[in-house]
N, C-alpha and C positions, 0 to 999 in steps of 0.2 A: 088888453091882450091882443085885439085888433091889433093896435098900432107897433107895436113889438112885431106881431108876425109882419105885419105889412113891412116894416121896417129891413127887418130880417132876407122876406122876400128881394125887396130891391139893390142889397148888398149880394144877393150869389146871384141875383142879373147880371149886374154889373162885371161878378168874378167871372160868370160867363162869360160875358162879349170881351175880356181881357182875356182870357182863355182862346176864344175864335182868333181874335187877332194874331197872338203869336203865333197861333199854328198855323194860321195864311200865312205869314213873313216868314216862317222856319218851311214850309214847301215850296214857295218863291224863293227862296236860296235856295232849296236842296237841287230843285230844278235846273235854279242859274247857272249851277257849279257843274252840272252835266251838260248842262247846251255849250259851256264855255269849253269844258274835256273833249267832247266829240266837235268841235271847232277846232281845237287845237290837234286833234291827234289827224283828226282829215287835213288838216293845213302840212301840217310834218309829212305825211306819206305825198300829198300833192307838190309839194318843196323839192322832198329828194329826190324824187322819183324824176320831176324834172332834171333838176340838177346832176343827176346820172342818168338821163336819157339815152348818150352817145355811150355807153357801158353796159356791157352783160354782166358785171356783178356787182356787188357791193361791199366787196370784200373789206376797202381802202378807210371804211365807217368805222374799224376800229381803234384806228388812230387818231382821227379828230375828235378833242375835247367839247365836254358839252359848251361854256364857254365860247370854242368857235363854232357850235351849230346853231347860236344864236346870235351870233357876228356876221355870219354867213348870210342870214333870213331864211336857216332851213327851220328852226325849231322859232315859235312867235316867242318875242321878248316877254312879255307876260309870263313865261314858264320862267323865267332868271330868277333864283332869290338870290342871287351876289356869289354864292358857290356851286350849284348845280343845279338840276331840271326840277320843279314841281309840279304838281296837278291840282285842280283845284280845293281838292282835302288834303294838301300838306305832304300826300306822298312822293318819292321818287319815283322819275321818270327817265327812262335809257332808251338812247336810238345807237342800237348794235348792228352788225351785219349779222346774217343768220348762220344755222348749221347750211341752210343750201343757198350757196353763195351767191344764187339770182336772187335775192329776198332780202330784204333786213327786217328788222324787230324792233317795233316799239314799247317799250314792256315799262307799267307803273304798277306802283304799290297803294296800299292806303284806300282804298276805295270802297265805298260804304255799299251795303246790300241793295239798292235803292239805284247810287249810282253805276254799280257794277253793269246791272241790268241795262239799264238808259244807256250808259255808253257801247255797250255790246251789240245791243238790239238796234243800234242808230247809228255805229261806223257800220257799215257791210261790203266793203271790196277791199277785202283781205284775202291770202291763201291762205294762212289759218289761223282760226282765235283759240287763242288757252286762258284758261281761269283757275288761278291757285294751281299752275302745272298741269291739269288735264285739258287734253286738247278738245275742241265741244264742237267746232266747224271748220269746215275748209271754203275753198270757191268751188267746190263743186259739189257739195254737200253743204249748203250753211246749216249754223245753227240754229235750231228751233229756238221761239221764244221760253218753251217750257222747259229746255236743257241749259238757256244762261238763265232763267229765272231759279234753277233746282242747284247749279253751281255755284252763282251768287248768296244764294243763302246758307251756305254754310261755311261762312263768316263775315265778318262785321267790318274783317279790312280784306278787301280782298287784293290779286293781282291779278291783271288783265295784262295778256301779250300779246300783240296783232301784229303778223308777218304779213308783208306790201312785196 
């Protein structure tokens, strides 16, 4: 009987420490895909912003395809899948001018509760961030960690818009 439980024992060790592992390898991606998003979405606002330095608007953003804003080196080639912009969960990603034509809008889809948060809380010089369409901070008011952590959770894909 010993040797049965003993037996037994060292099989749901085992299940465990295979257990640990994937959930270390599944939070080292979850993480990677958020340090990669907030890289990329600070590379994008530091790109155009350059690149329309000599200009008071950004009006001209809605004519260039995404295509050429990664021709350009406004948007990193890594967001390319061969027809439009992605983020590192698969969702779409648009660089528009805004409703206030000093500003443009970075806006993605698809983004998990997890990295909604991580990216929000990690780009910060924006004039304002919106989550799933409610707006949560500006530059002169940012958002609290507990107002993108309460807007990110309620859903599982969210959209993040950050005006530069």
């Amino acid at each position: 009987m010993s040797e049965i439980l003993g037996t037994l024992f060292k099989y749901l060790m085992m299940a465990l420490g295979v257990a640990a592992v994937v959930y270390i390898l599944y939070e080292t991606f979850a993480d990677n895909k958020t340090s990669n998003d907030v890289s990329d979405v600070t590379t994008i606002a530091s790109q155009i912003t350059g690149d329309y330095s000599g200009t008071s608007d950004y009006s001209s953003l809605g004519s260039i395809t995404p295509q050429t804003l990664v021709t350009d080196k406004l948007v990193p080639s890594s967001m390319w899948n061969g027809s439009s912009l992605v983020n590192p969960w698969g969702g779409s990603v648009s660089v528009t001018a805004d409703s206030n034509p000093a500003w443009f809008d970075v806006s993605q889809t698809g983004l998990s509760s997890g990295g909604c948060s991580g990216v929000a809380k990690a780009v910060t010089s924006y004039e304002t961030l919106s989550i799933n369409g409610s707006q949560v901070g500006t530059s002169i008011a940012p958002a609290t960690p507990a107002a993108i952590d309460n807007a990110c959770a309620a859903s599982s894909s969210n959209t993040l818009t950050f005006a530069f």
